[in-house]
C-alpha positions in Angstrom: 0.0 0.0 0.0 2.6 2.5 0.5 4.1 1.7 -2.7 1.2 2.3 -3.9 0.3 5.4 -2.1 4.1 6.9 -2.9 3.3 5.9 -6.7 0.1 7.5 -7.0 1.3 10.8 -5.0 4.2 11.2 -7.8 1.6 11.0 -10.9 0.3 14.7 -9.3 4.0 15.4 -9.4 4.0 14.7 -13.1 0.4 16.1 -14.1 -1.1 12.5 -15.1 -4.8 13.0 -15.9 -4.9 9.0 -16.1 -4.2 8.8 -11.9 -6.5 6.1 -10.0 -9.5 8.2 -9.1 -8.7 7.3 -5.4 -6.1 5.7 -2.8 -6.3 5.5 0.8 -3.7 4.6 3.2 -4.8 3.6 7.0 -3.3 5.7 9.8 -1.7 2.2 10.3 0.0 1.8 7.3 3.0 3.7 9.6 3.0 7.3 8.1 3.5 10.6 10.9 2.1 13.7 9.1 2.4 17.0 10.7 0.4 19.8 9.4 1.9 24.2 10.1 0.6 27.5 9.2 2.6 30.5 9.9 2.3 33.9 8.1 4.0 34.7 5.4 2.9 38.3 4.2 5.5 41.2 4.2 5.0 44.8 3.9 1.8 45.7 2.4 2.3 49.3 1.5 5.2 51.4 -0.4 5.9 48.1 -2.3 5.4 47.2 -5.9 3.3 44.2 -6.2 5.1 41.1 -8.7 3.3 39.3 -10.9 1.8 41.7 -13.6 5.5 43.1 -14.1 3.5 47.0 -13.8 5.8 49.5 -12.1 2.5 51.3 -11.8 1.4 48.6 -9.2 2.5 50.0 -5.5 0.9 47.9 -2.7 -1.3 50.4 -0.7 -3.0 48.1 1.8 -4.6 44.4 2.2 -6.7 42.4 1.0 -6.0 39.1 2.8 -2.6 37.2 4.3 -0.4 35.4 3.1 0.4 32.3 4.9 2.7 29.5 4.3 1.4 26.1 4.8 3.9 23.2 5.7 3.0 19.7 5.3 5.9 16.7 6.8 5.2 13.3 5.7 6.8 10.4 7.2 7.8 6.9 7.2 8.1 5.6 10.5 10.0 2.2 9.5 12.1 3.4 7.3 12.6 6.9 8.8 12.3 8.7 5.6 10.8 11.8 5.1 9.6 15.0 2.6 8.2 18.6 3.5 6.1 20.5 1.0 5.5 24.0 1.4 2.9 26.2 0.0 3.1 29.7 0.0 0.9 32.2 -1.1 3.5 34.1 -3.2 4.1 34.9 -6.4 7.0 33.0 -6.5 9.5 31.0 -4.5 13.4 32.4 -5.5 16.1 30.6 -5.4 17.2 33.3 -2.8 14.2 32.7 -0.2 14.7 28.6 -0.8 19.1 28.6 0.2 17.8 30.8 3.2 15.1 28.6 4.7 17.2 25.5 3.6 20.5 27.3 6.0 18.1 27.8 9.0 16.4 24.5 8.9 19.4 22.8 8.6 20.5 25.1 11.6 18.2 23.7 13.5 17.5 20.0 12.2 21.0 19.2 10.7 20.4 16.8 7.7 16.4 16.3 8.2 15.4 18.1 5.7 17.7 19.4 2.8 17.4 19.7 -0.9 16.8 16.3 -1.4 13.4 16.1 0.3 12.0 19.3 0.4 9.6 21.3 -2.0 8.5 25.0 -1.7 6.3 26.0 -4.0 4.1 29.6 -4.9 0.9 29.7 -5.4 1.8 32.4 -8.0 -0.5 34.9 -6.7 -0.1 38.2 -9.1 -0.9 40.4 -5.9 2.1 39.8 -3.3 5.0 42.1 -2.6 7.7 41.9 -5.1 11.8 42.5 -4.1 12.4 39.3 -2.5 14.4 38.1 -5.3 18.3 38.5 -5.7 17.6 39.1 -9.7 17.5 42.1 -10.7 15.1 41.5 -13.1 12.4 40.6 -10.5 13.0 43.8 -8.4 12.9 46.5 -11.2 8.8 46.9 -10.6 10.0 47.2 -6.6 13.2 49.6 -7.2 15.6 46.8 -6.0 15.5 44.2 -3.2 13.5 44.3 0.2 14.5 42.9 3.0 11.6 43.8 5.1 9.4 41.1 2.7 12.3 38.6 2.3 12.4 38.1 5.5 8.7 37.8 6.6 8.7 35.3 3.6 11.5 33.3 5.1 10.5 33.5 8.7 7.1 32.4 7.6 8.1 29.4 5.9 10.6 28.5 8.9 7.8 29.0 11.8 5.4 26.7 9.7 8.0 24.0 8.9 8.6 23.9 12.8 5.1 23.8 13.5 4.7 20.7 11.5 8.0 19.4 12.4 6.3 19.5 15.7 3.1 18.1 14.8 3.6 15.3 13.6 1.5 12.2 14.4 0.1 9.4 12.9 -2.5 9.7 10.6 -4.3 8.6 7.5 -3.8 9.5 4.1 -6.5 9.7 0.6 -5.5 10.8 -2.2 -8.3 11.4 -4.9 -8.5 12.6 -8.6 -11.0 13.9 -10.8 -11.7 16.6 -13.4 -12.8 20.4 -13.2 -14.1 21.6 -16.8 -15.2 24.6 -16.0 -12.6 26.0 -13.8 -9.8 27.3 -15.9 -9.3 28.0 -19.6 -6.6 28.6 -21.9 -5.6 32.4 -22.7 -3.4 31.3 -25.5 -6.0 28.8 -27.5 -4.4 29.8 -30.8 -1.0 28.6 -30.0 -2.2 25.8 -28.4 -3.8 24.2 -31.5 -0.3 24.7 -33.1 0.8 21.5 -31.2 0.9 17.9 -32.5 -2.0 16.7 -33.1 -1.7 13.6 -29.8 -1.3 17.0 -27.4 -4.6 18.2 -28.7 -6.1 14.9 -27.6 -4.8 14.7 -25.1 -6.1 17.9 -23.9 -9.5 18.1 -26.2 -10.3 21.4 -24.1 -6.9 23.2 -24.6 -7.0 23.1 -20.4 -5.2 20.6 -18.0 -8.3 20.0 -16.1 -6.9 17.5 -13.6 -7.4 18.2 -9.6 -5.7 16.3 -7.1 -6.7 16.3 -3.5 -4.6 14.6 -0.7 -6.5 14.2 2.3 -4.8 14.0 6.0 -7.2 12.2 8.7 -6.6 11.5 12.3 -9.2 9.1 14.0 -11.8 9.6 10.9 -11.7 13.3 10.9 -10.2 15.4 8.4 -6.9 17.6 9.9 -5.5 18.7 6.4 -5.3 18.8 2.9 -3.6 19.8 -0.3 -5.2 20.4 -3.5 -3.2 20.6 -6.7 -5.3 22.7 -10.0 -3.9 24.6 -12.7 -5.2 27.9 -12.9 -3.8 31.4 -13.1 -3.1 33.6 -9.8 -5.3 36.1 -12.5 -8.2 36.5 -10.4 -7.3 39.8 -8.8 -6.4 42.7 -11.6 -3.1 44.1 -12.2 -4.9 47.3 -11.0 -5.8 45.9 -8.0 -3.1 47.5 -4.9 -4.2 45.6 -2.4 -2.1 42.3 -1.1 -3.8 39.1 -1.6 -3.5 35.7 -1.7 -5.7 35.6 -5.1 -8.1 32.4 -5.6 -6.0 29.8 -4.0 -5.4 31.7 -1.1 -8.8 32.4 -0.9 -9.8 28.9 -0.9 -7.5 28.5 1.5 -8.7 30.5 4.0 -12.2 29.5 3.3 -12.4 26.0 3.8 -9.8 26.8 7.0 -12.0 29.5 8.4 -15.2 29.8 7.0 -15.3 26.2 7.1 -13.2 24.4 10.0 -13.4 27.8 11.9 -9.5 28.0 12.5 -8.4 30.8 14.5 -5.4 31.9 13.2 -4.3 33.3 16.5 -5.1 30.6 18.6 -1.7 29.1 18.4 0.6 26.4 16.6 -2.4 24.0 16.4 -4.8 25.3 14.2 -6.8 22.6 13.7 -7.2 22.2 9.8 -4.6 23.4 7.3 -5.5 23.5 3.6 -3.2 24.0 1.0 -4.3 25.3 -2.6 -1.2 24.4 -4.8 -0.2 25.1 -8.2 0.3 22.9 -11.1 1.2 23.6 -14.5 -0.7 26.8 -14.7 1.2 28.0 -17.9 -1.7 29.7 -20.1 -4.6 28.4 -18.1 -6.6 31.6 -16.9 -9.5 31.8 -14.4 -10.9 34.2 -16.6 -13.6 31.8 -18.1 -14.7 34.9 -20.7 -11.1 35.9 -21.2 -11.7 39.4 -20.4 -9.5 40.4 -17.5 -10.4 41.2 -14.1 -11.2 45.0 -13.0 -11.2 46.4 -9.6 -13.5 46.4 -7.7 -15.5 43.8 -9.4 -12.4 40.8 -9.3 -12.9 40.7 -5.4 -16.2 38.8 -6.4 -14.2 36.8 -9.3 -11.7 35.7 -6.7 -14.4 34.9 -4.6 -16.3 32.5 -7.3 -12.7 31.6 -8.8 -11.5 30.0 -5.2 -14.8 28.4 -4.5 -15.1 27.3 -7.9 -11.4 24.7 -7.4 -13.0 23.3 -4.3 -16.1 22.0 -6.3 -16.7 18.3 -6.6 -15.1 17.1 -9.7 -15.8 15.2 -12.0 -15.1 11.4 -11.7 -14.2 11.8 -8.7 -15.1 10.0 -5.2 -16.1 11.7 -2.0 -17.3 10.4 1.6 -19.2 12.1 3.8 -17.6 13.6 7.6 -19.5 12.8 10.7 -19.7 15.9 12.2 -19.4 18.4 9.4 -22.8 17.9 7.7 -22.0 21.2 5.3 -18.8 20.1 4.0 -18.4 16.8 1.8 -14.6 15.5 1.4 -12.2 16.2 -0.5 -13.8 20.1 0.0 -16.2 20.4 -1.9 -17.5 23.9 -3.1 -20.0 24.3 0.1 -23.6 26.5 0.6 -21.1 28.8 3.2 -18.7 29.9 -0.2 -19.9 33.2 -1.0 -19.8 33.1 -4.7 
């Protein structure tokens, strides 16, 4: 089973839209999964925002938080480990990934190094920008900022220690399915310049695959991370205010809308839910291809982030005792304000 389980986990790695449509793993198959939120969020004013590459674009408030999500998955017999993080940034720089690999190592020595741990952005087009040490990435901010880097960085540290700490057995599912109506590609003509087996494979000109890996600890769900490709779009590049976009809305939905996590409670938050990115490329949330204006995209983000929590198709769900509103893997519920 945990060949299995390890098999099936690397197919959302590499974007298979032919994955089993579901595989469990008991809590006593011998996995310890620990689950950390921390925020990630950095100055929110007198900052150009990254993402629409507009110089124009100088943060002048908030919208929402930026978090970073840990996740630590591991193999009791064998003792072997990985740590995803998800981050809702724009991107995850080569700069902000050699610092938090120096300070974990500070603290863990070899645990976690290059070889088993992931970062990755949500790609949000509405964080702070000059985190980078490119230049080319800080020209929209007038060079770097090490007021942001470091909130990034201390972010990602604090939740890797929460779920270094946190870590207990627990079960995990891991379910695919399909979302047609959830993304679409901004680039159609140049897509249908591609061989001819790409355009079968992807009839729709979309990658429309959704992967949902589900954490439980004695029947109850205590995490999950979502994989969808879809742009960080949902907010307009005249938006100034920082925000976590459609994933990070999701995130905070099902987390506090949902699970009613109180991010100030503490290191236990009680649900974590990660909204990661795939290979969002030309895939735009943008359904009618005409982009976002302010104010009317805080509603699009809204209906965008609710709309990659929907139940997809061919997919298989179970219900939670105990949460009669929400149907697992997160379902799109009557509480989303679309």
């Amino acid at each position: 089973m945990k060949a299995t389980a390890l098999a099936a986990a690397a197919l959302v790695a590499l974007g298979s839209v032919s994955a089993p449509a579901e595989v469990r793993v008991s809590p006593e198959a011998g996995y310890l999964v620990g689950r950390g939120i921390a925020d990630a969020t950095g100055e929110v004013a007198e900052v150009g925002m990254m993402g629409y590459g507009r110089a124009d674009q100088q943060a002048d408030g908030l919208h929402n938080r930026l978090r970073a999500r840990s996740f630590v998955i591991a193999d009791r017999a064998s003792g072997s480990r990985v740590l995803l993080v998800v981050v809702d940034s724009p991107m995850i720089f080569d700069s902000v990934r050699r610092e938090v690999l120096r300070r974990l190592a500070e603290r863990y020595g070899a645990l976690y190094t290059e070889q088993n741990v992931l970062i990755t952005g949500t790609h949000t087009h509405a964080g702070p920008g000059g985190y980078s040490h490119h230049l080319l990435y800080n020209l929209t901010t007038l060079g770097f900022h090490r007021k942001t880097f470091d909130a990034i960085a201390n972010g990602i540290v604090e939740s890797v220690q929460r779920a270094h700490s946190d870590a207990e057995p627990a079960g995990l599912t891991l379910t695919h399915g399909e979302l047609l109506d959830a993304s679409v590609n901004r680039s159609k003509a140049a897509f249908d310049r591609n061989p001819r087996a790409d355009k079968e494979f992807f009839p729709n000109g979309i990658d429309p695959q959704t992967s949902l890996l589900r954490v439980e600890r004695a029947g109850r769900p205590v995490g999950a991370i979502n994989w969808f490709a879809t742009h960080g779009t949902s907010m307009s590049g005249d938006n100034r205010l920082i925000s976590g976009d459609n994933k990070g809305y999701a995130a905070y939905h099902w987390e506090r809308d949902v699970e009613g996590v109180n991010y100030r409670a503490g290191a236990d938050p009680g649900f974590v839910s990660a909204f990661a990115q795939t290979n969002a490329g030309d895939m735009s949330p943008s359904l009618d291809l005409t982009p976002p204006t302010t104010p009317e995209d805080f509603a699009e983000t809204r209906k965008t982030g609710c709309g990659s929590m929907k139940r997809p198709r061919g997919s298989s769900a179970s219900r939670v005792a105990g949460s009669p509103a929400v149907w697992m893997p997160g379902w799109c519920t009557s509480t989303c304000p679309l």
